[in-house]
C-alpha positions in Angstrom: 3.8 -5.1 5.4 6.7 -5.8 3.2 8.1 -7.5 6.7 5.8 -9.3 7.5 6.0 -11.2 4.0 9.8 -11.2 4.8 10.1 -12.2 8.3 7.4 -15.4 7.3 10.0 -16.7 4.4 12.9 -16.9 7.1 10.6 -18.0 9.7 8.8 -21.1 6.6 11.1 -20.8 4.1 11.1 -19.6 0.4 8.3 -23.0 -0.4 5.7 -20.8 1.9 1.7 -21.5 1.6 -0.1 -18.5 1.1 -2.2 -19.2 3.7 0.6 -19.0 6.0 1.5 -15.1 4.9 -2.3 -14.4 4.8 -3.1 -15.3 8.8 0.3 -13.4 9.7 -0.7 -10.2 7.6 -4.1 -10.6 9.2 -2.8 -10.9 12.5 -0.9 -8.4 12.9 -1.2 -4.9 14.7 -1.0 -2.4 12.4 -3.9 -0.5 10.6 -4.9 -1.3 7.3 -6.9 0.2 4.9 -8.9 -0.7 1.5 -7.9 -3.9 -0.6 -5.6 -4.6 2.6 -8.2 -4.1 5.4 -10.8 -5.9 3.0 -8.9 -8.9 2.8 -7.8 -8.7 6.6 -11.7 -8.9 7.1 -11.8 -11.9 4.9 -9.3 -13.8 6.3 -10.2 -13.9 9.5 -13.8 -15.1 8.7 -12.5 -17.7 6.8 -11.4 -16.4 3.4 -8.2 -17.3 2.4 -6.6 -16.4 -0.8 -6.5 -16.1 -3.4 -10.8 -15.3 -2.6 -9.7 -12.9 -0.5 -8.0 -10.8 -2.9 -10.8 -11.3 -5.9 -13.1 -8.7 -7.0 -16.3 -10.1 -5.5 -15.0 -10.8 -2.3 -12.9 -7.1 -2.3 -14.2 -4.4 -4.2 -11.2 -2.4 -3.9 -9.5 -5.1 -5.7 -8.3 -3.2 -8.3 -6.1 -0.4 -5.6 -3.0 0.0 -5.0 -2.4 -1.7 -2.2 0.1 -4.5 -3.4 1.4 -2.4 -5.3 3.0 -0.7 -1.9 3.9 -3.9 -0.9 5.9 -5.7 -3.4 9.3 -4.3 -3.4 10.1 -7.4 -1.3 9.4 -9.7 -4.2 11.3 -7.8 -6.8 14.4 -7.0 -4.2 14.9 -11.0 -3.4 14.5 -11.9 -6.9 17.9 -10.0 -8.6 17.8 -10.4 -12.7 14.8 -13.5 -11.9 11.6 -11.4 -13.4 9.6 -14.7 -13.4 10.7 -15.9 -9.9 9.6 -12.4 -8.8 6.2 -13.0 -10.3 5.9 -16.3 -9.0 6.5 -14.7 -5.8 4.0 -12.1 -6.4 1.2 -14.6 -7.5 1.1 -16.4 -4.0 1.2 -12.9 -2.2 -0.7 -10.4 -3.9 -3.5 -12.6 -4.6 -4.0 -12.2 -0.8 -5.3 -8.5 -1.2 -5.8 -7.7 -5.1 -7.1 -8.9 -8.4 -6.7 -8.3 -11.8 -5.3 -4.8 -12.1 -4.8 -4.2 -8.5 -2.9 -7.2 -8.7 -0.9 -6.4 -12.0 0.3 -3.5 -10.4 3.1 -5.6 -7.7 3.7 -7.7 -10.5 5.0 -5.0 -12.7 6.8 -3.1 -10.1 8.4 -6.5 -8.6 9.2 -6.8 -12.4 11.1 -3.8 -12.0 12.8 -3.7 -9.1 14.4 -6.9 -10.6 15.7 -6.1 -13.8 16.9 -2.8 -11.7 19.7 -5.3 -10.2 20.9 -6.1 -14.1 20.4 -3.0 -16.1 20.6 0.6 -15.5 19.1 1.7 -18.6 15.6 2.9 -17.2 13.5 2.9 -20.7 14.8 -1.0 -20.9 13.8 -1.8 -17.5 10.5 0.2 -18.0 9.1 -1.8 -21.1 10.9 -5.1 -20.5 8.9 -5.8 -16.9 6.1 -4.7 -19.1 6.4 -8.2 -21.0 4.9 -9.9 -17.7 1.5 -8.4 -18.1 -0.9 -9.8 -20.2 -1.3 -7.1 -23.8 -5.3 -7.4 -23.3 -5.6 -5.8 -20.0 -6.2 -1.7 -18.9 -3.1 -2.3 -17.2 -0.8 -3.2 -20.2 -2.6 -0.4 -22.3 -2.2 2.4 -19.6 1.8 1.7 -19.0 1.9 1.5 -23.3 0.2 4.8 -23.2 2.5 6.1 -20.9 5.9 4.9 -22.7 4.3 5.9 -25.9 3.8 9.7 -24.8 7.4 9.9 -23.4 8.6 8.9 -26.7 6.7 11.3 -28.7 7.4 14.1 -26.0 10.4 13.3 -23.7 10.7 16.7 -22.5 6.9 17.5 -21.0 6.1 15.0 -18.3 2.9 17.7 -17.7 1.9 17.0 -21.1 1.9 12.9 -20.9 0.3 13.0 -17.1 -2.5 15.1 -18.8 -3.0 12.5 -21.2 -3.2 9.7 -18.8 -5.7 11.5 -16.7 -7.7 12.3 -19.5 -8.1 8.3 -21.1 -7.7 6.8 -17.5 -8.5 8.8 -14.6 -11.9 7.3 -13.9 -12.1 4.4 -11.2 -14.6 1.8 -11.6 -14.3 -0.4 -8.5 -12.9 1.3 -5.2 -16.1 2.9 -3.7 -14.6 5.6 -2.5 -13.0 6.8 -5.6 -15.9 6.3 -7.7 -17.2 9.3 -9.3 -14.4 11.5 -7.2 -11.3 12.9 -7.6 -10.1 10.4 -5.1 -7.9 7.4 -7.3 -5.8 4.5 -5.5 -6.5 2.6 -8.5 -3.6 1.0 -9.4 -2.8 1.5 -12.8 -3.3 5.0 -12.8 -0.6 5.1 -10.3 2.0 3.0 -11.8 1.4 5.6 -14.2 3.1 8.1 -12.2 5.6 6.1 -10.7 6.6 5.3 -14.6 6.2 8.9 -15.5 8.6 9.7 -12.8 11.2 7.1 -13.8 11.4 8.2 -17.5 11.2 11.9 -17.2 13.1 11.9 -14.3 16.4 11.1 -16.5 18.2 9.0 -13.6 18.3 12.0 -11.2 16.9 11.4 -7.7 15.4 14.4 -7.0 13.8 14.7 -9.9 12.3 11.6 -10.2 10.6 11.5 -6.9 9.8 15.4 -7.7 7.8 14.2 -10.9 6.2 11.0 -9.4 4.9 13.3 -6.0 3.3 16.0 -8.2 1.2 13.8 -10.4 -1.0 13.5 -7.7 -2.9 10.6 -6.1 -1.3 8.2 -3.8 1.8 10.8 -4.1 3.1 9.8 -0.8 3.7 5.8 -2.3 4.3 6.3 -6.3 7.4 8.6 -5.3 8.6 5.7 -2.7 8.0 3.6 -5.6 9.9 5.4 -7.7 12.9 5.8 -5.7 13.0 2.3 -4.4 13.4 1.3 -8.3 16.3 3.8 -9.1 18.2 3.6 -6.0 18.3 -0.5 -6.5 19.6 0.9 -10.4 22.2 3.3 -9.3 22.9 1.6 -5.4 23.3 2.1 -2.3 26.4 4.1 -2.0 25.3 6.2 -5.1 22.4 7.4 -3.6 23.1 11.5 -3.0 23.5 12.0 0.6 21.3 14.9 0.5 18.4 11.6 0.4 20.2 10.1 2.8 19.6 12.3 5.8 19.0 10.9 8.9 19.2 7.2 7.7 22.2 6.0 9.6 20.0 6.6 12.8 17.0 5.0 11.8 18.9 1.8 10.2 19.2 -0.1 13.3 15.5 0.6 14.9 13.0 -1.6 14.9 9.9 -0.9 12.8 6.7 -0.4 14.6 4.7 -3.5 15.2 8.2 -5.6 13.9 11.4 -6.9 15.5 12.9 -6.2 12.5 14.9 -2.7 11.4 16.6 -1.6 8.3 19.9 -2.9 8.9 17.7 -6.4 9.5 16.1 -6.5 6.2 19.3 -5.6 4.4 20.7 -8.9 5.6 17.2 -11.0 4.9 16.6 -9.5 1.7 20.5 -10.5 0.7 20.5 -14.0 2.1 16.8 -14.5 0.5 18.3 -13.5 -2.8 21.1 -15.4 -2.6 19.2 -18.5 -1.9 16.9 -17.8 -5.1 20.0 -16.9 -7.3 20.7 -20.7 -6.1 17.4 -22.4 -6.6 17.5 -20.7 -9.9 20.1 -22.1 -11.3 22.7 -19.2 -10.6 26.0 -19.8 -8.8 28.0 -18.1 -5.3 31.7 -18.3 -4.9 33.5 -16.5 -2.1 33.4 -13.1 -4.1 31.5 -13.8 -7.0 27.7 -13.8 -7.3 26.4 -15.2 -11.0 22.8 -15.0 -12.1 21.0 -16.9 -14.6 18.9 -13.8 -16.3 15.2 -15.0 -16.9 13.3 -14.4 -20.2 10.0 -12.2 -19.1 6.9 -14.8 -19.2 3.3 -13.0 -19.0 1.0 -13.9 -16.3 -2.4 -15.2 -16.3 -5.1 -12.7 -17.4 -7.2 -11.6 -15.0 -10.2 -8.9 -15.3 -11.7 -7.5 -12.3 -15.2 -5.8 -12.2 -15.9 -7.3 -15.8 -19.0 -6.3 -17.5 -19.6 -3.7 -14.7 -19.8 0.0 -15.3 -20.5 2.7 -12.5 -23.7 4.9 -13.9 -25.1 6.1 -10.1 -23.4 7.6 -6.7 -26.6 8.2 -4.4 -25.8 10.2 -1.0 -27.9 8.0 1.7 -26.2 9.6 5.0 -27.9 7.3 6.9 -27.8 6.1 10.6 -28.5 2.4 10.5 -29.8 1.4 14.0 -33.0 -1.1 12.8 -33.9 -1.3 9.3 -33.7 0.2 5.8 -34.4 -0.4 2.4 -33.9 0.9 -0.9 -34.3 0.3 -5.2 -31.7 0.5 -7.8 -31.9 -0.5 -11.4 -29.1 -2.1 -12.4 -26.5 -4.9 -12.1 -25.0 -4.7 -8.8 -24.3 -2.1 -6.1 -21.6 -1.1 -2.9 -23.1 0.8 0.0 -19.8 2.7 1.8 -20.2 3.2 5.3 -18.8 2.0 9.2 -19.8 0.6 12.0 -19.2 3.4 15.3 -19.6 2.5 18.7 -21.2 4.9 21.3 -18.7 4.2 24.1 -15.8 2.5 24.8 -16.7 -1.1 24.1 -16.6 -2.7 21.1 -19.2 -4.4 19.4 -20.1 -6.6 16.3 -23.3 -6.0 14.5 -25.3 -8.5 13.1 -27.0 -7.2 9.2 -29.1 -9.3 7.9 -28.8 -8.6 3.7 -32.2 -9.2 1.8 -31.9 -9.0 -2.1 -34.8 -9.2 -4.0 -37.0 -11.1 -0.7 -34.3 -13.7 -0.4 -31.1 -13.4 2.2 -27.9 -12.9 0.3 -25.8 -13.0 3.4 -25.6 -11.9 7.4 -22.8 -9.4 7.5 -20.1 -9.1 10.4 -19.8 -5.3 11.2 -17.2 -4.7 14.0 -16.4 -1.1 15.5 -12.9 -2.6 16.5 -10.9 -1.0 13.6 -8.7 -3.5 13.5 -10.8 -6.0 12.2 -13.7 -3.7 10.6 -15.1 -4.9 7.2 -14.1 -1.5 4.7 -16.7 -1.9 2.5 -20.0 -3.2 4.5 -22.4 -4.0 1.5 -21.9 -5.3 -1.9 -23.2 -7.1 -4.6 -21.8 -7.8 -8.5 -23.3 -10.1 -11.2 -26.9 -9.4 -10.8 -29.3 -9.8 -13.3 -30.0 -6.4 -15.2 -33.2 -5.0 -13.7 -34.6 -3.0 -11.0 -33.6 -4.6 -7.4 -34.6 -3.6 -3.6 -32.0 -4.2 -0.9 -33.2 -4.2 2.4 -30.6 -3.9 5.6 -32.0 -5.5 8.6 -29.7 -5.5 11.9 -30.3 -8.4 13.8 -28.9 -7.7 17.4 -29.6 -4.0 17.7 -27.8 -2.1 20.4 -26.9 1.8 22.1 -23.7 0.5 21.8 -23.5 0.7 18.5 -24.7 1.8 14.8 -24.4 2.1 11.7 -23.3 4.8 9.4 -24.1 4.6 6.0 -22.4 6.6 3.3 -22.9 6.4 -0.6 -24.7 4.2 -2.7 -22.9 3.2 -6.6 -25.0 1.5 -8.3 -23.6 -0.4 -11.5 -25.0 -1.3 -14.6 -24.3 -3.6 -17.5 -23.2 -0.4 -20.4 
């Protein structure tokens, strides 16, 4: 994805619309899950961002997703923290909110200063400066700094800690009530807690980040994305380096563009910034004007909105169903399966309360599916029957309904 966002700013140019990354990124083949697939779902039925990103459009707007995504931002954007965030507001917006959202910040954040400093406990708490103090997100990455001062030894002790105050999800239905957590500040967590105990060694640091669990595959990539721009290319031990000189000059799947490729647009990109920004390029000198860290807007997903039920339905939606919750809104997880080989888009009428709330596009082409099929925030506190009509029935198709969260005002 990372590419994609790339290959648009040669193709457009750095001045971009959103809208322009956002039907590109929906376009395109590959699969995508949660926040991504969510707003791939949106935009092609005619949500663009930043709606498509925000928490009652997407309720996995708080996940990781751009999170994974934002190395571009901070890579094109040496020593220029704000231009990074700049960069980040038009993009992530596409696919997060709020703390989902907070999370490519802060990493972009990093990645930049990475270009400028090598002292990781400066980078660390400097690109904290772009996130607003009053948010979870600030809080968490404070807590997580905070422990390593008091215990700079036992990464095991400070990942207990953050578990303990901040393991539970509130908004991705499938990691409500579960063990299951893409949220995104619990992850840059462990992508932090990896940098900082990780004392500048490469194993190490991805060792730490991978064992804290979670999304351990991208917190680790994280990780080591951040110290190798720190330390460089050529410093990077070659034991990490296996099997990289063959893979450098393939395409990527679903791309015309390979490693070697992105080296080159990820330079010139920069280089172009550095200019725009007020920096300077001689033959064999590159100078940067360093940016003061300015915090972003505030944004709060999922306000107001506490999980308090997770009721198994396990149903087979083929006509009609109905149920009661008491409460403030709801999600209903689920997918639409086809019984064959052709796909097919069904056609739910959602009632609320005797009154249509919406008619909801369910596709069995995975591609386009909608991740989340039912949801509904900001209701008045009370009790509240949903009923779940489908309006062009089929054996081609159906329904399968999951879990039911119902959440509440306290």
């Amino acid at each position: 994805m990372d590419l994609t966002f790339v290959d648009i700013f040669e193709k457009n140019g750095l001045d971009t619309p959103a809208k322009d990354f956002a039907i590109s990124f929906a376009n395109a083949e590959y699969q995508l899950w949660h926040a991504n697939q969510q707003a791939r779902y949106n935009i092609l039925n005619g949500i663009m961002p930043p709606a498509s990103g925000h928490w009652t459009n997407n309720p996995c707007a708080d996940d990781i997703d751009y999170q994974i995504e934002t190395d571009f931002a901070g890579l094109m954007s040496p020593g220029m923290i704000n231009t990074s965030a700049e960069i980040s507001d038009k993009i992530g917006h596409i696919m997060n909110y709020g703390d989902g959202w907070y999370g490519g910040v802060y990493v972009g954040a990093m990645y930049s200063l990475s270009f400028v400093s090598n002292d990781i406990e400066y980078i660390v708490k400097q690109a904290l400066k772009v996130i607003p103090k009053e948010t979870d997100y600030y809080k968490c990455m404070s807590d997580v700094i905070k422990w390593h001062d008091e215990n700079p030894k036992d990464w095991k002790e400070t990942w207990f800690k953050v578990q303990k105050k901040w393991g539970q999800d509130i908004g991705c239905p499938k990691g409500v009530f579960t063990t299951f957590n893409i949220d995104a500040k619990i992850n840059s967590a462990w992508t932090v807690i990896g940098l900082l105990y990780g004392d500048g060694d490469f194993g190490k640091t991805i060792e730490i980040s991978t064992r804290c669990g979670d999304d351990s595959d991208c917190n680790p990539a994280t990780a080591g994305g951040i110290l190798a721009t720190i330390i460089g290319y050529k410093n990077i031990p070659a034991y990490w380096k296996q099997g990289l000189a063959e893979v450098e000059p393939m395409d990527f799947k679903y791309t015309t563009i390979s490693l070697n490729d992105a080296y080159e647009l990820s330079y010139k990109h920069a280089l172009e910034l550095v200019k725009r920004n007020g920096g300077k390029i001689s033959d064999n000198k590159i100078t940067i004007k360093l940016q003061k860290p300015k915090t972003v807007k505030k944004e709060i997903a999922f306000k107001g909105h506490w999980p308090v039920e997770k009721r198994r339905l396990n149903l087979k939606l083929e006509d009609s169903i109905s149920f009661e919750f008491e409460g403030i809104g709801f999600t209903v997880s689920g997918y639409a399966t086809k019984t064959g080989r052709e796909d097919y888009t069904l056609l739910v009428d959602v009632v609320i309360d005797g009154k249509l709330y919406e008619t909801s596009k369910l596709p069995t082409n995975s591609h386009d599916r909608k991740f989340t099929p039912f949801w509904k925030y900001q209701l008045k506190n009370g009790k509240h029957k949903v009923d779940l009509k489908v309006k062009n029935p089929t054996d081609k198709a159906y329904l399968k309904i999951d879990d039911l969260i119902v959440y509440g005002p306290k």
